[in-house]
Backbone as CSV, one residue per row, in Angstrom:
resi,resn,N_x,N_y,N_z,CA_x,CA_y,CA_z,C_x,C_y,C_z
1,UNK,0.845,-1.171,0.000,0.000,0.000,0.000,0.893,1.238,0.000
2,UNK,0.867,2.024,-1.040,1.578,3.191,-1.090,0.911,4.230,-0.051
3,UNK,1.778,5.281,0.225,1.157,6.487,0.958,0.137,7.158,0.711
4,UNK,-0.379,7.668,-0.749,-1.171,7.633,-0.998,-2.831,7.356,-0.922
5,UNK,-2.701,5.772,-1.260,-3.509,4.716,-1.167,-3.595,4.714,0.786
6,UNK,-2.531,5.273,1.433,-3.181,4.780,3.048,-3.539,6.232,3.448
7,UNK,-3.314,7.218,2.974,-3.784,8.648,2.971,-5.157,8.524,2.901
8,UNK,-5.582,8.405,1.673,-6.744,8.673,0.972,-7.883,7.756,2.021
9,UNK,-7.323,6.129,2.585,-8.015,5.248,2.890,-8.147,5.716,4.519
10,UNK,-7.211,6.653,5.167,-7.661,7.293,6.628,-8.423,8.338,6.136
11,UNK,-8.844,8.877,5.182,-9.043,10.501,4.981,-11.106,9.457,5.052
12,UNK,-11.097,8.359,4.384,-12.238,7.629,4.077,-12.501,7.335,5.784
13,UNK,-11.968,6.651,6.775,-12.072,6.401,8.176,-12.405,7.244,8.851
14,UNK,-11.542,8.409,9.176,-11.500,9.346,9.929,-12.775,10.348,9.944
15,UNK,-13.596,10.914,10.589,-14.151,12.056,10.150,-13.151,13.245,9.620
16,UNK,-13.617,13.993,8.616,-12.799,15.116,8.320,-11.827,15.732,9.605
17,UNK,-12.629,16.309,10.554,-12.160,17.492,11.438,-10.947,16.511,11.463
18,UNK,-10.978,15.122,12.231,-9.888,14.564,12.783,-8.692,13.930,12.279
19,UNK,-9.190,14.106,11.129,-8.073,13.738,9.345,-7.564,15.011,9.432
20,UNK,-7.871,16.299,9.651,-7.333,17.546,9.231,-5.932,17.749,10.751
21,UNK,-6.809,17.291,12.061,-5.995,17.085,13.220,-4.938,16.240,12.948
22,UNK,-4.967,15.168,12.582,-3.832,13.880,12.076,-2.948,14.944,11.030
23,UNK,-3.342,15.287,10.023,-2.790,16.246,9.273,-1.591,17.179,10.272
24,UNK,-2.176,17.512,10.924,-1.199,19.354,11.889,-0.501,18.339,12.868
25,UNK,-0.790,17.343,13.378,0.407,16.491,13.999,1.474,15.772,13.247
26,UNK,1.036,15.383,12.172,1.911,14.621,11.036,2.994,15.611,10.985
27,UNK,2.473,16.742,10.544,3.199,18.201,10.279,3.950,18.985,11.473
28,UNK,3.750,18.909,12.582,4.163,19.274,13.433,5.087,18.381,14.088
29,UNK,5.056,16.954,14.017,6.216,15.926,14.441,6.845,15.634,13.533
30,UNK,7.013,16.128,12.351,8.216,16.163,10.559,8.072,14.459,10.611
31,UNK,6.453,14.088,10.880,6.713,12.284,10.057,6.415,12.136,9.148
32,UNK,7.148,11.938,8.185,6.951,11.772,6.553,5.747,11.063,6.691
33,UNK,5.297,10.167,7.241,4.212,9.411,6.622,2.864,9.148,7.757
34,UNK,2.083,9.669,7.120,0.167,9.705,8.213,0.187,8.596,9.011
35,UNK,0.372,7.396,8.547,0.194,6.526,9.265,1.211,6.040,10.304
36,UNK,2.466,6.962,10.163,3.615,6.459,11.377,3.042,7.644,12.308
37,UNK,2.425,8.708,12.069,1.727,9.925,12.894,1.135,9.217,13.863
38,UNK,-0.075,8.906,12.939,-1.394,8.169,13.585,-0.923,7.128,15.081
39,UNK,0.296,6.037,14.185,0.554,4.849,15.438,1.328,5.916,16.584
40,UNK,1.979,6.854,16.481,2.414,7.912,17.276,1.757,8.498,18.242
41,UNK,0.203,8.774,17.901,-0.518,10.091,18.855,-1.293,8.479,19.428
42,UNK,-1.736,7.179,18.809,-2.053,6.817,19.879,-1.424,5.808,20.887
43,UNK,0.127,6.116,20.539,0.528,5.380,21.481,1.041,6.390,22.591
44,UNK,1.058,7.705,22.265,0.862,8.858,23.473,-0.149,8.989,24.161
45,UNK,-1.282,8.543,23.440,-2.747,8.769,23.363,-3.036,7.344,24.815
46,UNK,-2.392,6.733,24.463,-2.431,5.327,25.390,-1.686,5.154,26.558
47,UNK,-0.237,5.805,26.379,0.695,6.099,27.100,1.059,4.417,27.098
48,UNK,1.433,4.466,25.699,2.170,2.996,25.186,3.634,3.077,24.746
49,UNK,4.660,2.922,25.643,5.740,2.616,25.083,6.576,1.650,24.427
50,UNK,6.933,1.125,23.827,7.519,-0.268,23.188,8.614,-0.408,23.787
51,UNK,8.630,-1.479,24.497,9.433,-1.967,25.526,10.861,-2.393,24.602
52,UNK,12.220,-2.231,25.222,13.341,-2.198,24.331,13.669,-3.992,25.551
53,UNK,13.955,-4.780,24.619,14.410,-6.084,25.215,15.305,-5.784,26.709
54,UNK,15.163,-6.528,27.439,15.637,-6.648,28.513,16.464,-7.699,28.515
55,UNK,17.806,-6.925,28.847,19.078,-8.248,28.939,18.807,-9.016,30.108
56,UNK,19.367,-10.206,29.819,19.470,-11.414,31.051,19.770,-10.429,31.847
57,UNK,21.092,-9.844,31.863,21.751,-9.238,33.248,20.824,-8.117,33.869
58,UNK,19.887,-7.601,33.064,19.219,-6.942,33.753,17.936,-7.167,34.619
59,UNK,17.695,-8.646,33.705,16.616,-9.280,34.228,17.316,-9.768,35.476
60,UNK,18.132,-10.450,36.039,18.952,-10.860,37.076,19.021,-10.099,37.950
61,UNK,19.480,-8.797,37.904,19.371,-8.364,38.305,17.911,-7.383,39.055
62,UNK,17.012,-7.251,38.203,15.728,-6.349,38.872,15.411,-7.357,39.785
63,UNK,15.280,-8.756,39.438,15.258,-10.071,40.191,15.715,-10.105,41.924
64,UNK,16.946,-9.891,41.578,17.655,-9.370,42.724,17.186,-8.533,43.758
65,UNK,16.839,-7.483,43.034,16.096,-6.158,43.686,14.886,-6.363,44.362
66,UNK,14.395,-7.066,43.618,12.812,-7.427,44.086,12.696,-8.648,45.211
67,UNK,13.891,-9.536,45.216,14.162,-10.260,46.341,14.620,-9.689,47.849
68,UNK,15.161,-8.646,47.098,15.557,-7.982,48.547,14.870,-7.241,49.159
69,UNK,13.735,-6.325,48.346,12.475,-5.486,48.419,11.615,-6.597,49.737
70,UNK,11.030,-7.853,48.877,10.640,-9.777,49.382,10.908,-9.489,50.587
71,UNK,12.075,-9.581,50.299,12.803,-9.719,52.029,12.747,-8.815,53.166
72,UNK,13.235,-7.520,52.921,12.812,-6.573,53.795,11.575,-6.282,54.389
73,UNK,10.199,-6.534,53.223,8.641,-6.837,53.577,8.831,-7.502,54.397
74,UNK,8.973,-8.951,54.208,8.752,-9.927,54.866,9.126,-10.310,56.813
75,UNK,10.807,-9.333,56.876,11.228,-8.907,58.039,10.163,-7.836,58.801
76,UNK,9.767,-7.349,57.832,9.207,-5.617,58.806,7.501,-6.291,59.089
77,UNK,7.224,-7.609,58.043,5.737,-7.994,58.537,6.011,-8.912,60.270
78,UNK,7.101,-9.827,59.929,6.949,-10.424,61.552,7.471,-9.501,62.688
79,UNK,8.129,-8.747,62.239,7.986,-7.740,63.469,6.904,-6.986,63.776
80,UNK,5.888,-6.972,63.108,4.719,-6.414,63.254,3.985,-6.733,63.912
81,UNK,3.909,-8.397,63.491,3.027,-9.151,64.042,3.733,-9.528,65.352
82,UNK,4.798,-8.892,65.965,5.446,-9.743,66.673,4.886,-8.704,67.939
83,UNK,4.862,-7.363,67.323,4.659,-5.932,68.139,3.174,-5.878,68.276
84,UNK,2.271,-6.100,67.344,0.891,-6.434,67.788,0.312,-6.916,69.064
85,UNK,0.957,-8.131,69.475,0.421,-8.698,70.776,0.949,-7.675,71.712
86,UNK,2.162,-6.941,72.068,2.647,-6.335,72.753,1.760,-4.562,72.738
87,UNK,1.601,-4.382,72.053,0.822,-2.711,71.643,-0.425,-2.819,72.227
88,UNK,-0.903,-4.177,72.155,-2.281,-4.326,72.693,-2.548,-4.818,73.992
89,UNK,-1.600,-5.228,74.411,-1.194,-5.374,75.792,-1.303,-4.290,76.712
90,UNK,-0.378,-3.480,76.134,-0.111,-2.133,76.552,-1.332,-1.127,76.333
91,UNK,-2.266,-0.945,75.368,-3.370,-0.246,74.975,-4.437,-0.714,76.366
92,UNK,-4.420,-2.243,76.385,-5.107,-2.845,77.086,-4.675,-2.468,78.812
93,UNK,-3.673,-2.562,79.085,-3.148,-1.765,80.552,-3.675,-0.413,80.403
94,UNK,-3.678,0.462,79.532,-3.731,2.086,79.666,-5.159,2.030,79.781
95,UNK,-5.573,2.073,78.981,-7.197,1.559,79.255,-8.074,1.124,80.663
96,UNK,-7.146,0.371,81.351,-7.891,0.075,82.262,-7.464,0.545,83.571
97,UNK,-6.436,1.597,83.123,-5.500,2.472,84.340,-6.900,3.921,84.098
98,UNK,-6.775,4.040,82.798,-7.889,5.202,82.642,-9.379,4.767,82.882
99,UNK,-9.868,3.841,83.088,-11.502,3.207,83.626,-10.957,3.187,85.120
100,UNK,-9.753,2.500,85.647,-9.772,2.692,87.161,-9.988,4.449,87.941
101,UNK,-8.897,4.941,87.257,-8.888,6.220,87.363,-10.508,7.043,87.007
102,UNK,-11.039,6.773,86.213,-12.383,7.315,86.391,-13.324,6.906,86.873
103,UNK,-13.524,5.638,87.183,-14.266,4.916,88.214,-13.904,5.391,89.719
104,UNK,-12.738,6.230,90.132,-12.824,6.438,91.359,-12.532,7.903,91.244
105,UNK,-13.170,8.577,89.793,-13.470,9.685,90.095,-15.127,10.069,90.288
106,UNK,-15.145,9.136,89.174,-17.236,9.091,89.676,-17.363,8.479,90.798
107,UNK,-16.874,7.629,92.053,-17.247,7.328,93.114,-16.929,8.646,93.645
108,UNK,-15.817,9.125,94.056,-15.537,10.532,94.641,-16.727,11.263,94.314
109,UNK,-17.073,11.703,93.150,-18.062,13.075,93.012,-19.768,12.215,93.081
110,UNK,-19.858,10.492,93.486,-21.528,10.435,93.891,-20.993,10.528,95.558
111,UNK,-19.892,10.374,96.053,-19.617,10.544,97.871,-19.715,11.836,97.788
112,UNK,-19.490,12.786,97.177,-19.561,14.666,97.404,-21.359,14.972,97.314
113,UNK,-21.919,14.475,96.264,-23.088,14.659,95.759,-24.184,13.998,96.860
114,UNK,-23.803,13.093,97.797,-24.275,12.510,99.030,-24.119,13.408,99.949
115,UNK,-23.011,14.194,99.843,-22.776,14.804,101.364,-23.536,16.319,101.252
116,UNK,-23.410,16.329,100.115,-24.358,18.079,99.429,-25.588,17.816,100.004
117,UNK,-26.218,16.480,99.091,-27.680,16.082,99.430,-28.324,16.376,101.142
118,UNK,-26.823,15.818,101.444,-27.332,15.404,103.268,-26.959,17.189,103.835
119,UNK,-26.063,17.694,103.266,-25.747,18.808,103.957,-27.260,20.185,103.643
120,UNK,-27.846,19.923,102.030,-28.937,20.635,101.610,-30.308,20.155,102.417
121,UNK,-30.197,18.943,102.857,-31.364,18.512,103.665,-31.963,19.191,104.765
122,UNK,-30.170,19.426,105.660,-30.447,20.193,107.192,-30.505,21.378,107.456
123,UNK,-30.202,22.376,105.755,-30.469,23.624,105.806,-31.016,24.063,104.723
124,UNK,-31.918,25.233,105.053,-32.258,25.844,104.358,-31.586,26.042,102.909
125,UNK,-32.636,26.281,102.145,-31.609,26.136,100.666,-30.422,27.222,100.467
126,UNK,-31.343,28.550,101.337,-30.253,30.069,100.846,-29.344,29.679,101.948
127,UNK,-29.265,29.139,102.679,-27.824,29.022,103.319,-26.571,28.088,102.953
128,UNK,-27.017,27.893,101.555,-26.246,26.489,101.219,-25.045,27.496,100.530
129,UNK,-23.701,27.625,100.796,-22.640,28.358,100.562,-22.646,28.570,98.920
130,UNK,-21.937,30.023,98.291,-22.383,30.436,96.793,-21.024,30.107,96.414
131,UNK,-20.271,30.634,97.300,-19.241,30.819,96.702,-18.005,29.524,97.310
132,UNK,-16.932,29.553,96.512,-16.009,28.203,96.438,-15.156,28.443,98.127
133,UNK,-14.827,29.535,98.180,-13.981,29.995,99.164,-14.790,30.139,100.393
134,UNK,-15.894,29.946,99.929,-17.138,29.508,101.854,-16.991,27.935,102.014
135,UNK,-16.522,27.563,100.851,-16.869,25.659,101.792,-15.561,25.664,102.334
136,UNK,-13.861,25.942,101.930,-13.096,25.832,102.802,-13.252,25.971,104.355
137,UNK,-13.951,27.100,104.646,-13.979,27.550,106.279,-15.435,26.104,106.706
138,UNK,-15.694,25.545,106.120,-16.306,23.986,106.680,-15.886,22.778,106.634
139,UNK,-15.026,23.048,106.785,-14.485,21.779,106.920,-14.443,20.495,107.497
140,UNK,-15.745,20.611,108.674,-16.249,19.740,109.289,-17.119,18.957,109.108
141,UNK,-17.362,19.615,107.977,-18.785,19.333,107.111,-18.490,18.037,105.848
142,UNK,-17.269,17.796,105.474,-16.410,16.978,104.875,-15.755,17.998,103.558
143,UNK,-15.222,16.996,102.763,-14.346,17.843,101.597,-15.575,18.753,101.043
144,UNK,-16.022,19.521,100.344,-16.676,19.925,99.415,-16.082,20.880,98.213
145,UNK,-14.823,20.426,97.783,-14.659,20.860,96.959,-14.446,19.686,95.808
146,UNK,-14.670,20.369,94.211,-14.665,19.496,93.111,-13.363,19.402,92.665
């Protein structure tokens, strides 16, 4: 098939507009011929490169690379799994240092909230202290501060 004959036979394929586009790229990348254009824009078009043979030695080598890549994964997964039981151990202690610790802060403030109750019982409501620096001077009365 002469140039021509494969000209004329994309100009028949193509819609015009995109025969005239093939045209200004042909022309703009100096390829003598439409159809080395064409395999051009869509192998940009694809982001297709033609792979150049790969020597043994290089194959051996990426080989290599990728064994050692293998390997390093493979080290950093059992230490993971090795640190897992241990992290959760530890999550699991903090956890229950912070539920102890607030479990005997809500007992503390229902023992304050008892002693308010019992202290609001035996007096009048307006005598029940406003301010923070009146429950210090009662101290007989138990803690009442938060």
């Amino acid at each position: 098939m002469t140039d021509s004959d494969q000209e004329s036979s994309l100009s028949r394929l193509l819609p015009p507009q995109l025969y005239q586009q093939l045209q200004l790229y042909q022309q703009s990348r100096g390829s003598s011929d439409l159809s080395d254009a064409l395999v051009e824009a869509l192998q940009n078009y694809f982001d297709l490169v033609v792979a150049e043979p790969i020597s043994r030695e290089g194959m051996v080598n990426r080989l290599q690379e990728l064994e050692k890549r293998v390997n390093s994964l493979t080290r950093e997964l059992v230490f993971l799994r090795q640190e897992i039981p241990n992290t959760y151990d530890r999550l699991r202690e903090q956890l229950a240092a912070v539920r102890l610790s607030h479990s005997g802060l809500l007992q503390n403030l229902r023992d304050r909230i008892e002693v308010l109750e019992q202290f609001g019982s035996t007096l009048p409501p307006k005598s029940l202290p406003d301010r923070p620096e009146l429950e210090d001077d009662n101290e007989d009365t138990g803690d009442l501060s938060i």
